[in-house]
N, CA, C and O atoms as a DFTB+ gen file, in Angstrom:
504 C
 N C O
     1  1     -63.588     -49.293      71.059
     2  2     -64.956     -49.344      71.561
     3  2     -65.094     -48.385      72.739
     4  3     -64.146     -48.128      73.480
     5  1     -66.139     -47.940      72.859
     6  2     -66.273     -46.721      73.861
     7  2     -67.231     -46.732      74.718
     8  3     -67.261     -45.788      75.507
     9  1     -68.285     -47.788      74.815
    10  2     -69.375     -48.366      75.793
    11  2     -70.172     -47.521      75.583
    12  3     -71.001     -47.803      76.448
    13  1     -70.602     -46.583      75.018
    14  2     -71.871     -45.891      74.894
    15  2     -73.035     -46.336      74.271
    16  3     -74.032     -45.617      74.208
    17  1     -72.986     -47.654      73.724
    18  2     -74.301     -48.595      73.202
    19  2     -74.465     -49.425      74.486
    20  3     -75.638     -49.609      74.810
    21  1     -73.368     -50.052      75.416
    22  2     -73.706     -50.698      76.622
    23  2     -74.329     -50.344      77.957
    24  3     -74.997     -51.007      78.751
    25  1     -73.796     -48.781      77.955
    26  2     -74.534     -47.887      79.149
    27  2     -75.695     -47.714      78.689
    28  3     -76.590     -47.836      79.526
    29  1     -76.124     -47.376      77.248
    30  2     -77.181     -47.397      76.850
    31  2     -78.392     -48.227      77.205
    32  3     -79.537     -47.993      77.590
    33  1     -77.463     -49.593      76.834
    34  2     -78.759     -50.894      76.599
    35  2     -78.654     -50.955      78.575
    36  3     -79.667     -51.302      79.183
    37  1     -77.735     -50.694      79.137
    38  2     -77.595     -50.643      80.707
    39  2     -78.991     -49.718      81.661
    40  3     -79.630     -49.880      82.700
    41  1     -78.924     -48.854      80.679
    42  2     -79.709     -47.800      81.534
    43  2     -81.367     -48.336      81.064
    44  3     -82.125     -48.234      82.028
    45  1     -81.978     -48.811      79.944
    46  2     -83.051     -48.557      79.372
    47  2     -83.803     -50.142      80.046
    48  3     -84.978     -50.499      79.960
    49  1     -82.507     -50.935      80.778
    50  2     -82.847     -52.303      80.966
    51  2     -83.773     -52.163      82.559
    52  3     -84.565     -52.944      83.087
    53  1     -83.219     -50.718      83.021
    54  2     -83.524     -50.548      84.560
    55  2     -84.796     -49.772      84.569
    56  3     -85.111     -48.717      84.018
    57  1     -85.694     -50.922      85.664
    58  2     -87.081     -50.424      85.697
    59  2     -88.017     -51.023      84.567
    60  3     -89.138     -50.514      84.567
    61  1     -87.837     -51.828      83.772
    62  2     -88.499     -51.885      82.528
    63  2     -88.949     -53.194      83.394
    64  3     -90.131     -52.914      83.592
    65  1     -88.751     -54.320      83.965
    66  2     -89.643     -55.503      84.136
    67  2     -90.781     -55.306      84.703
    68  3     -91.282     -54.249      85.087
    69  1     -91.251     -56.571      84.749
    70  2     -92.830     -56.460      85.042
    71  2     -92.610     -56.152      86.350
    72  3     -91.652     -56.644      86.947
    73  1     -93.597     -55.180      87.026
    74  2     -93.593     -54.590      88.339
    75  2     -92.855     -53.661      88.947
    76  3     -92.762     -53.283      90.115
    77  1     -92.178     -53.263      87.611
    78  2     -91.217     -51.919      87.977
    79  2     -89.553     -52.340      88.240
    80  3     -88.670     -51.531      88.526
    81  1     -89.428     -53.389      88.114
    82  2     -88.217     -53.994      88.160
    83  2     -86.950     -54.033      86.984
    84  3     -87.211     -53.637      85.847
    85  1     -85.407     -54.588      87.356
    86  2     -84.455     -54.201      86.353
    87  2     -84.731     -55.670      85.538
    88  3     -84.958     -56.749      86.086
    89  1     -84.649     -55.416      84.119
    90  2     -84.693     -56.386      83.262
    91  2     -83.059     -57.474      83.148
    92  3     -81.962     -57.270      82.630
    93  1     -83.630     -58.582      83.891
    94  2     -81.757     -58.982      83.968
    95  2     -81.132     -59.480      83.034
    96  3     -81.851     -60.256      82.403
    97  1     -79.552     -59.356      82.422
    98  2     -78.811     -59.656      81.452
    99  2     -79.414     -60.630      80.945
   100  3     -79.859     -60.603      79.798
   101  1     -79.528     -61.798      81.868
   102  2     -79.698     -62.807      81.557
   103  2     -80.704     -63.047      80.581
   104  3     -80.573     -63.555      79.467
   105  1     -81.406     -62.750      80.968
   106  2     -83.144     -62.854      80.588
   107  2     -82.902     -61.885      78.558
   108  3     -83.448     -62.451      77.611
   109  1     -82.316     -60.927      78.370
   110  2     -81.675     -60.161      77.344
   111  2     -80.672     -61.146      76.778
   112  3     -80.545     -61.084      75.555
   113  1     -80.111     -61.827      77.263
   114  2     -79.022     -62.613      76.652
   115  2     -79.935     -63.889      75.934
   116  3     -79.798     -64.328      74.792
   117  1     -80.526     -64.160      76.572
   118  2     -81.662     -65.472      76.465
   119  2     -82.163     -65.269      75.151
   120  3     -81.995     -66.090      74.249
   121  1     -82.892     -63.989      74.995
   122  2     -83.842     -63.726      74.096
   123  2     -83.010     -63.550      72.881
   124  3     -83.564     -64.037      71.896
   125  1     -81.541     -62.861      72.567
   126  2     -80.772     -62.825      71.636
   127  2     -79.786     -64.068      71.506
   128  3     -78.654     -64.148      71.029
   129  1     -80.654     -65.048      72.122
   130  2     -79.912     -66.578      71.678
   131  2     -78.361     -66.669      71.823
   132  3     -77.591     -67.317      71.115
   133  1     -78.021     -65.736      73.090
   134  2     -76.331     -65.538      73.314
   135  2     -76.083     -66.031      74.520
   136  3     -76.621     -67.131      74.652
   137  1     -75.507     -65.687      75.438
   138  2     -74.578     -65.865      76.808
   139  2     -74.375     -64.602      77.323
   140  3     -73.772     -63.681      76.772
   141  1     -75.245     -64.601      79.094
   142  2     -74.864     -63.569      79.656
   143  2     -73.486     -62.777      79.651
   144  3     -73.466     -61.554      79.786
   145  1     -72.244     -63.597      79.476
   146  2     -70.969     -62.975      79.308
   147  2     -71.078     -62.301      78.178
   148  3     -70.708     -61.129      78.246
   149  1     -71.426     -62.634      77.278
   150  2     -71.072     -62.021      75.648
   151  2     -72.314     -60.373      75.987
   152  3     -72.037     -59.203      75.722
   153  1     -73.084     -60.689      76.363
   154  2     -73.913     -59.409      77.043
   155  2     -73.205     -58.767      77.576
   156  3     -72.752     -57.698      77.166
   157  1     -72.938     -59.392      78.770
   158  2     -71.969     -58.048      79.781
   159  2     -70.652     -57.418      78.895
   160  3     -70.120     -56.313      78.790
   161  1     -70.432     -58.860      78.285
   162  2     -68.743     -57.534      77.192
   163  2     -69.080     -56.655      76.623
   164  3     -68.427     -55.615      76.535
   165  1     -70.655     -56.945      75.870
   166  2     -71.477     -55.366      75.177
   167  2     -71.320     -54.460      76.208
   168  3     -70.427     -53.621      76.086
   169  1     -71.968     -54.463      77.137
   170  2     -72.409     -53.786      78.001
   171  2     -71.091     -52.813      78.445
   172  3     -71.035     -51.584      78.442
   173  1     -70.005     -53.843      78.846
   174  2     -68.930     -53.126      79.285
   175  2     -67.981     -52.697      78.515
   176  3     -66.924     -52.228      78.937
   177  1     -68.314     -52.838      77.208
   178  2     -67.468     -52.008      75.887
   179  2     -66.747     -52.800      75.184
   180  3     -66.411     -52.535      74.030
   181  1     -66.303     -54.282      76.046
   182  2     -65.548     -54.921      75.663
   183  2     -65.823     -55.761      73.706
   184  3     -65.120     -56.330      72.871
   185  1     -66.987     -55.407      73.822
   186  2     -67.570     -56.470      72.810
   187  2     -68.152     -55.421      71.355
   188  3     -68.236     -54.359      71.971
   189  1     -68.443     -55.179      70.375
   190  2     -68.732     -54.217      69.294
   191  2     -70.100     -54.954      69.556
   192  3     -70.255     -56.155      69.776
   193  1     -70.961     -54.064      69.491
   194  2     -72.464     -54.077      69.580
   195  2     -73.081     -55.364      68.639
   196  3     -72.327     -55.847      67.794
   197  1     -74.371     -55.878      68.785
   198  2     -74.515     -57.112      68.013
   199  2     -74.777     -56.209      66.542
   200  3     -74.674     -55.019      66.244
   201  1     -75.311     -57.898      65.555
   202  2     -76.136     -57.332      64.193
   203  2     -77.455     -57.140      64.411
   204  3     -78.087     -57.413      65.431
   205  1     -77.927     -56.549      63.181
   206  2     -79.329     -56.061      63.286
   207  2     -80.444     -57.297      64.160
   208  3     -80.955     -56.810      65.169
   209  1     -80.667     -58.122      64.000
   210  2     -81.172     -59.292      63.940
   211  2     -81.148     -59.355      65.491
   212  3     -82.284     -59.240      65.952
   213  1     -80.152     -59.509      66.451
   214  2     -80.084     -59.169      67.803
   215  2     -80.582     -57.902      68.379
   216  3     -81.220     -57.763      69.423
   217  1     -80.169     -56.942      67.486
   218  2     -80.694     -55.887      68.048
   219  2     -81.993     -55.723      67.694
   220  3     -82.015     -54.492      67.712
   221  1     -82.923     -55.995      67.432
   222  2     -84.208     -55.800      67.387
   223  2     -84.450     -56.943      68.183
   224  3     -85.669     -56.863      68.332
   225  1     -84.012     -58.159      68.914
   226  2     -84.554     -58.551      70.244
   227  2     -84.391     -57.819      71.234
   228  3     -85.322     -57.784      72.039
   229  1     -83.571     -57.266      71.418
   230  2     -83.214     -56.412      72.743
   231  2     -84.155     -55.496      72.105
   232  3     -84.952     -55.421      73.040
   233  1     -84.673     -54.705      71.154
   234  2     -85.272     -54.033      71.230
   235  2     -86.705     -53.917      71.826
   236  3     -87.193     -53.113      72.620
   237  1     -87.398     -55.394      70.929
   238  2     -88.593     -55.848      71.502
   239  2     -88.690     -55.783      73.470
   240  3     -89.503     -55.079      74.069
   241  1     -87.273     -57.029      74.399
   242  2     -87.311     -57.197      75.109
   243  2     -87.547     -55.918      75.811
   244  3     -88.635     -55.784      76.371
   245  1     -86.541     -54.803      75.869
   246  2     -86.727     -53.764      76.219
   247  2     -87.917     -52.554      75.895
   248  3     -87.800     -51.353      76.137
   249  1     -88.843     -53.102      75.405
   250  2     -89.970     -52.286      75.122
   251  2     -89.387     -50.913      74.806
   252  3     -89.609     -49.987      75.586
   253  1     -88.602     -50.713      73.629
   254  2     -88.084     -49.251      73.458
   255  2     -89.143     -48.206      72.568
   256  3     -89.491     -48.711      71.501
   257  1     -89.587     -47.122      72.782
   258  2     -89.944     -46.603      71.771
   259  2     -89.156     -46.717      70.419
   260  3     -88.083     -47.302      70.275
   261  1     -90.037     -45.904      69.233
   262  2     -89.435     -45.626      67.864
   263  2     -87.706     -44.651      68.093
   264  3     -86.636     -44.724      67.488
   265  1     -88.128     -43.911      69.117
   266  2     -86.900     -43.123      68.898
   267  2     -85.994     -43.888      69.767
   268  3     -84.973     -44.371      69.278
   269  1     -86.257     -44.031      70.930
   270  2     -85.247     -45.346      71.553
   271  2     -84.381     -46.433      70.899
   272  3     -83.227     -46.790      71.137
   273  1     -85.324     -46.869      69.967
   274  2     -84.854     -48.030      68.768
   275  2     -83.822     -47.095      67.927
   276  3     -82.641     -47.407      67.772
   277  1     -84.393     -45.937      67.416
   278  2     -83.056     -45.156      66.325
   279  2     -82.248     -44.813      67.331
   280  3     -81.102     -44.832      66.882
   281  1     -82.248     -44.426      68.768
   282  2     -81.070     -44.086      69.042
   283  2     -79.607     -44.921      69.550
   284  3     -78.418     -44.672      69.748
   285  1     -80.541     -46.041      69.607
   286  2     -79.340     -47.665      70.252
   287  2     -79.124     -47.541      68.430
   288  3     -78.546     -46.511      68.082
   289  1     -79.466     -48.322      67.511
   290  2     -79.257     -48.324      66.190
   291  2     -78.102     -47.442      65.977
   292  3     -77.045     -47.702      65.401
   293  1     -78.485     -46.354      66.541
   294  2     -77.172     -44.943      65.951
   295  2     -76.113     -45.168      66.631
   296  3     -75.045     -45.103      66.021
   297  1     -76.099     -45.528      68.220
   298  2     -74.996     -46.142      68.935
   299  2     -74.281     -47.001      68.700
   300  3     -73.081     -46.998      68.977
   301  1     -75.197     -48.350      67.865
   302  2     -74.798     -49.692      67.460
   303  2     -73.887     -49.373      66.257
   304  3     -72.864     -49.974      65.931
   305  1     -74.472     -48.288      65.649
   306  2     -73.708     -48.140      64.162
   307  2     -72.195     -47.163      64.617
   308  3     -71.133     -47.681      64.272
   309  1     -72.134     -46.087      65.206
   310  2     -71.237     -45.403      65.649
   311  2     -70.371     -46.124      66.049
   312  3     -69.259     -45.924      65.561
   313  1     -70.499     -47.154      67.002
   314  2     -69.398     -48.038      68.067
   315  2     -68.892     -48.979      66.715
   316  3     -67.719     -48.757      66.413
   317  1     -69.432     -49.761      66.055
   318  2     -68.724     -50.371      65.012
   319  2     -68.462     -49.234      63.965
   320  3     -67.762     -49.642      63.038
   321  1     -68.733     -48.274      63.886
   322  2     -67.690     -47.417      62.874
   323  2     -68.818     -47.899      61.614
   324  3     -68.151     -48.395      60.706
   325  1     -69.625     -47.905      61.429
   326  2     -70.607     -47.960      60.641
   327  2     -71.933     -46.951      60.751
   328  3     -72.199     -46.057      61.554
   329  1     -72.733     -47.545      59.457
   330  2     -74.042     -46.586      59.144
   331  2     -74.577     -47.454      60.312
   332  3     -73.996     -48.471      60.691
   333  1     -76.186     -46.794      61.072
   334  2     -76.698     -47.256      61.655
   335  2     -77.291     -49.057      61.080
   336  3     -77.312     -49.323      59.878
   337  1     -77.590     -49.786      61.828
   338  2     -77.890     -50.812      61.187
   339  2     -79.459     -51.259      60.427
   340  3     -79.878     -52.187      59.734
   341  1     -80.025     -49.927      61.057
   342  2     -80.927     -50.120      60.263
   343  2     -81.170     -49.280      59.059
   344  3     -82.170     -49.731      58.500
   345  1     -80.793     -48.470      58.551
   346  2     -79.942     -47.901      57.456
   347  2     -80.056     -48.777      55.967
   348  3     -80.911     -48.862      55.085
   349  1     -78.668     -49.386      56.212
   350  2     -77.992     -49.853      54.872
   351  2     -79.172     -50.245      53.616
   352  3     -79.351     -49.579      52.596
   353  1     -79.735     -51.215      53.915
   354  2     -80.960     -52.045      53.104
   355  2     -81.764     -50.862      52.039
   356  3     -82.130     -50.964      50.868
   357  1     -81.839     -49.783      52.972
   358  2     -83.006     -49.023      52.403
   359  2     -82.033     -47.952      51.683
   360  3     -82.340     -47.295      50.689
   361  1     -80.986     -47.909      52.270
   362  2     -79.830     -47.027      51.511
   363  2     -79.387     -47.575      50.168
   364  3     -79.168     -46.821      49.220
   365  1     -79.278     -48.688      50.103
   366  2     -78.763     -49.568      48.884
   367  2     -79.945     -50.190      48.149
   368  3     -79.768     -51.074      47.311
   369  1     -81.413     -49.624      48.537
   370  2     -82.107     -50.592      47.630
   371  2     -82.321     -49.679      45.629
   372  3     -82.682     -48.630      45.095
   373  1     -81.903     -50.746      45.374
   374  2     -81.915     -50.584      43.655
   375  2     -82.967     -49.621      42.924
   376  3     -82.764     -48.899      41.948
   377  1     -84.375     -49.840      43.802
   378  2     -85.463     -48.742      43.518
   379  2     -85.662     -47.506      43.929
   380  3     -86.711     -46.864      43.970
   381  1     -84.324     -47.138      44.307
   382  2     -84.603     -45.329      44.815
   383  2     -83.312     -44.597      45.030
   384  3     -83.089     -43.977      46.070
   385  1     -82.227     -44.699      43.752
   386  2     -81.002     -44.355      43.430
   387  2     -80.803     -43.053      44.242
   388  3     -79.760     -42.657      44.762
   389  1     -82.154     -42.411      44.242
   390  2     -81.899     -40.984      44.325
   391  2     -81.875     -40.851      45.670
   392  3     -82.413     -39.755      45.830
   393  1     -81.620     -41.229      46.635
   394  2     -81.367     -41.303      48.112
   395  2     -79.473     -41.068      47.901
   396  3     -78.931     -39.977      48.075
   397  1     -78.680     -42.420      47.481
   398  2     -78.009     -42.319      47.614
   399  2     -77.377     -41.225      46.478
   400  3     -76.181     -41.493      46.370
   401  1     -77.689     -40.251      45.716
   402  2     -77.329     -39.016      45.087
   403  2     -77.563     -37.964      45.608
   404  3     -77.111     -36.874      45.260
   405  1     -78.689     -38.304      46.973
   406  2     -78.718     -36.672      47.648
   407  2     -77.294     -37.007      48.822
   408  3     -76.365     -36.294      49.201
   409  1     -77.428     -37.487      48.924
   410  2     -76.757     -38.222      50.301
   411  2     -75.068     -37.892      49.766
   412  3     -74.435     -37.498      50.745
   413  1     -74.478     -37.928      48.917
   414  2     -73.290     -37.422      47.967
   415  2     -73.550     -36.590      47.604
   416  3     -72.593     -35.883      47.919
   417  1     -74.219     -35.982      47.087
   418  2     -74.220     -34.087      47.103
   419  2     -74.460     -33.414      47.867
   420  3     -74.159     -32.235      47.682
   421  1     -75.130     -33.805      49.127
   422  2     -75.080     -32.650      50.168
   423  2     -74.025     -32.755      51.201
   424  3     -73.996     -32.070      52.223
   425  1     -72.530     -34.317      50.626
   426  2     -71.868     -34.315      51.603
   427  2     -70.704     -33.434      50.899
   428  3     -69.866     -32.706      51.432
   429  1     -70.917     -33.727      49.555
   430  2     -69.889     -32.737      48.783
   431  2     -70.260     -31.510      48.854
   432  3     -69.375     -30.787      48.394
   433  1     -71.549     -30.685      49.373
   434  2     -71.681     -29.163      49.429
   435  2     -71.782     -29.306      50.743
   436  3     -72.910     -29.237      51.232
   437  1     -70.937     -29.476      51.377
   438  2     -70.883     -29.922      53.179
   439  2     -72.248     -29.663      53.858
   440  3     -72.219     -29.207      55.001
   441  1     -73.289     -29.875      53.345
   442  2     -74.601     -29.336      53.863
   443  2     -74.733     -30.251      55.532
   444  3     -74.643     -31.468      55.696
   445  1     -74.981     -29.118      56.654
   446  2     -74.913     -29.953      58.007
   447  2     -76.483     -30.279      58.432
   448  3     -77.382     -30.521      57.626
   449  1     -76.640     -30.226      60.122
   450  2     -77.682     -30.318      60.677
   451  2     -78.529     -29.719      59.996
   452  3     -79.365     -30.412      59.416
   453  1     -78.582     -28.127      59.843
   454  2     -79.986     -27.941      59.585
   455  2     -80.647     -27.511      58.415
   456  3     -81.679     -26.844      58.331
   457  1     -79.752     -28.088      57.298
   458  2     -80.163     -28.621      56.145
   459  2     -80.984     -29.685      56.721
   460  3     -82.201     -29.525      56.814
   461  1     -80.311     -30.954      57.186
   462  2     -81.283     -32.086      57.072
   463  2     -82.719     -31.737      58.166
   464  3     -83.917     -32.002      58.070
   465  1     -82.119     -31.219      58.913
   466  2     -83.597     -31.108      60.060
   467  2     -85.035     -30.338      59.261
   468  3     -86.195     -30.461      59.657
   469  1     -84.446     -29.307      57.705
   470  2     -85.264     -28.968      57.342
   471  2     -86.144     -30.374      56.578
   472  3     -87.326     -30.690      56.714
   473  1     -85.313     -30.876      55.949
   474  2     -85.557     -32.097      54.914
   475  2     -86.886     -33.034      55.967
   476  3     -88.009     -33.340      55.567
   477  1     -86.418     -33.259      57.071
   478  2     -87.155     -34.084      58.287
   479  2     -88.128     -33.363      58.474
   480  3     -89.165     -33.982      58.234
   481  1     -88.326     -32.140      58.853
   482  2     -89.591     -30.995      58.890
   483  2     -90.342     -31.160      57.924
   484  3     -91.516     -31.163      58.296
   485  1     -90.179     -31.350      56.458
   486  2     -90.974     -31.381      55.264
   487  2     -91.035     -33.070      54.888
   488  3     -91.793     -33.387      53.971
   489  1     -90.514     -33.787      55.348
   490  2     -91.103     -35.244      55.651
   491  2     -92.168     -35.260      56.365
   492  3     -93.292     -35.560      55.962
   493  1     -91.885     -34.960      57.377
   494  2     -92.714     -34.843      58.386
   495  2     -94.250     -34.404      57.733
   496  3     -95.235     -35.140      57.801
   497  1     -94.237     -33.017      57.076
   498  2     -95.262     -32.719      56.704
   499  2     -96.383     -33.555      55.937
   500  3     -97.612     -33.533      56.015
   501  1     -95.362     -34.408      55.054
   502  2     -95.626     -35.251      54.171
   503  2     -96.341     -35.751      52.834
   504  3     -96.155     -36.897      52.425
């Protein structure tokens, strides 16, 4: 574990309460139905980031933007050595094979960044 989802959820917690204030563990621990300790072991690396289900309380609590949310997600998934957690579902759903066939052919034609950033550009467009 390497604490870069805990400095994360560390840094985004400061300044966010009402009145300009740090959002305390506690109050984050509360809302993900856990124990300030089991928080702080996130926090301090000790602990592999929660499941999806937690992490979208901390998300709510922390008022994160869209990209805020993908980028703890990408942390959450990296630190456990996994796909992001919000990922899998839509990766594996039965009605759209062809996700997971681009996703194996562009890892077998080593296609990198800006292959996909084009793919995201023409999403985007939509």
């Amino acid at each position: 574990m390497n604490g870069d989802f805990g400095r994360y959820i560390d840094e985004k917690r400061r300044g966010r309460a009402a009145g300009g204030g740090d959002i305390m563990l506690k109050d984050i621990a509360a809302a993900m139905g856990t124990t300030a300790t089991y928080l702080s072991d996130i926090i301090k690396g000790r602990r592999n980031p929660p499941e999806m289900r937690m992490l979208e309380k901390i998300a709510g609590l922390l008022k994160l933007t869209p990209d805020e949310r993908a980028e703890m997600f990408d942390l959450a998934g990296r630190e456990r050595d996994e796909a992001a957690p919000d990922l899998p579902e839509y990766l594996m759903n039965e009605d759209i094979p062809h996700v997971r066939v681009a996703l194996r052919r562009a890892n077998e034609k080593n296609l990198g960044d800006d292959f996909w950033k084009k793919v995201v550009e023409d999403i985007d467009k939509g």
